[in-house]
C-alpha positions in Angstrom: -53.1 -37.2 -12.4 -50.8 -35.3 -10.5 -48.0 -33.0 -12.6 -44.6 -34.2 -12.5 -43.7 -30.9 -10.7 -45.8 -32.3 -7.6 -45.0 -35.7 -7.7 -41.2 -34.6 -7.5 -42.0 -32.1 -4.5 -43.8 -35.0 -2.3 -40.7 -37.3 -3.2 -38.5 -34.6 -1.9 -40.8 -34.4 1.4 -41.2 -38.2 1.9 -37.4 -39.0 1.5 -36.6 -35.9 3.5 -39.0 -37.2 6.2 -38.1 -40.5 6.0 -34.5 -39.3 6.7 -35.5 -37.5 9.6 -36.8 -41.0 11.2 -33.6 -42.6 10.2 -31.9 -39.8 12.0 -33.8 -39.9 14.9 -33.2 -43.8 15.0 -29.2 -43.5 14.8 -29.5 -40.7 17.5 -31.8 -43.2 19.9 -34.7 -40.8 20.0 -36.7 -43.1 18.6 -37.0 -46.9 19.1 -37.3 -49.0 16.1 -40.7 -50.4 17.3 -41.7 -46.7 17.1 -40.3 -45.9 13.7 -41.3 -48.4 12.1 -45.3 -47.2 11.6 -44.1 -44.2 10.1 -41.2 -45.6 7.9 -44.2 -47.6 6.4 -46.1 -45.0 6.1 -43.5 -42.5 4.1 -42.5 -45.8 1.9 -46.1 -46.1 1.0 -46.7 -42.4 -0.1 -43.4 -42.6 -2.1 -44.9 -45.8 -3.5 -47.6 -44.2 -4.8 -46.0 -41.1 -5.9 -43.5 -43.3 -8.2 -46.4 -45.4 -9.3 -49.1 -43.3 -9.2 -51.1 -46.0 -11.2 -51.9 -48.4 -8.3 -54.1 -45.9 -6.5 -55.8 -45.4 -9.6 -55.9 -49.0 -10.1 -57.3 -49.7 -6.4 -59.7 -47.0 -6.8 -61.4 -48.6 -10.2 -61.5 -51.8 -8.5 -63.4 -50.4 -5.5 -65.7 -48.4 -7.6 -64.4 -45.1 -6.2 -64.8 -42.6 -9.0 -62.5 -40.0 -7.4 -59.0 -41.7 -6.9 -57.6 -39.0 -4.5 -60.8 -39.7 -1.5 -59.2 -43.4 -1.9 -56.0 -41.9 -0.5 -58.1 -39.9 2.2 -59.9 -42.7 3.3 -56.5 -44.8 3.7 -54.6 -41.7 5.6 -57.4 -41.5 7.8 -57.7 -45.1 8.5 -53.5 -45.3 8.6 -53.8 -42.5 11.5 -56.7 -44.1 13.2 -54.7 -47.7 14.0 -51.4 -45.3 14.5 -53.5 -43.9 17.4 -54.6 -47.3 18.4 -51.6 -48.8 19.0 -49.8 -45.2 20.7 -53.1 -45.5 23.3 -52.6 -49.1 24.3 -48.4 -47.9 24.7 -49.0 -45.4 26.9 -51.6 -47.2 28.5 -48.6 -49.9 29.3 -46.5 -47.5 30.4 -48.6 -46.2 33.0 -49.5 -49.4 34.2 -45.7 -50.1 34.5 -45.1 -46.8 36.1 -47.7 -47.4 38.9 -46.5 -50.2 39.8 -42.5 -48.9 39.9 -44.2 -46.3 42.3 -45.8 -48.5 44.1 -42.7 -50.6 44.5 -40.8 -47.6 45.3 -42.5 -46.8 47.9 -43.0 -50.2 49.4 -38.6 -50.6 49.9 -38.6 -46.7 50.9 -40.9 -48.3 53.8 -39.4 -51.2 54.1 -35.8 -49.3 54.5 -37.5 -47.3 57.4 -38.1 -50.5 59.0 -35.0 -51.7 58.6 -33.3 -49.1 60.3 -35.6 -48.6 63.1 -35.0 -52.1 63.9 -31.1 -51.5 63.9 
């Protein structure tokens, strides 16, 4: 079980980061879609730190004897998807960028044309 001490310190670190998302957000930094992974994230941790009971709960009922390689296993798994889904944005984006350049460069010709033909 972790000392009230700690618990209070990650409380203090969640809330603080969560307000640095919220920041971020009202300062357009960061799209919503984009915050809202992590804003799940930091309201999970605090979750857990103000009930630290369900993890042990979760782990009992998963026959995992050591509740704290529960929460590994979860933050690895949490950072894993979070990857996931920032590959297949950028992946998008560069797709979408190509083909800007691609039309770009197709009306820079076309313009040429244009005024040859004038």
């Amino acid at each position: 079980m972790l000392t009230l001490s700690l618990r209070l310190f990650i409380f203090i670190i969640g809330s603080l980061f969560t307000f640095i998302i919220m920041y971020f957000l009202l300062k357009k930094r960061i799209s919503e879609r984009n915050s809202i992974p992590y804003v799940l994230g930091l309201s999970i941790i605090i979750t857990l730190i103000i009930f630290p009971d369900i993890l042990d709960f979760l782990s009992y009922k998963l026959g995992i004897d050591y509740p704290p390689a529960l929460l590994f296993l979860f933050a690895i798994l949490y950072l894993f998807i979070l990857n996931i889904y920032q590959t297949i944005q950028l992946s998008i984006f560069n797709e979408q960028i190509r083909e800007l350049s691609q039309h770009m460069v197709l009306n820079k010709n076309s313009y040429k044309q244009d005024d040859a033909n004038e």
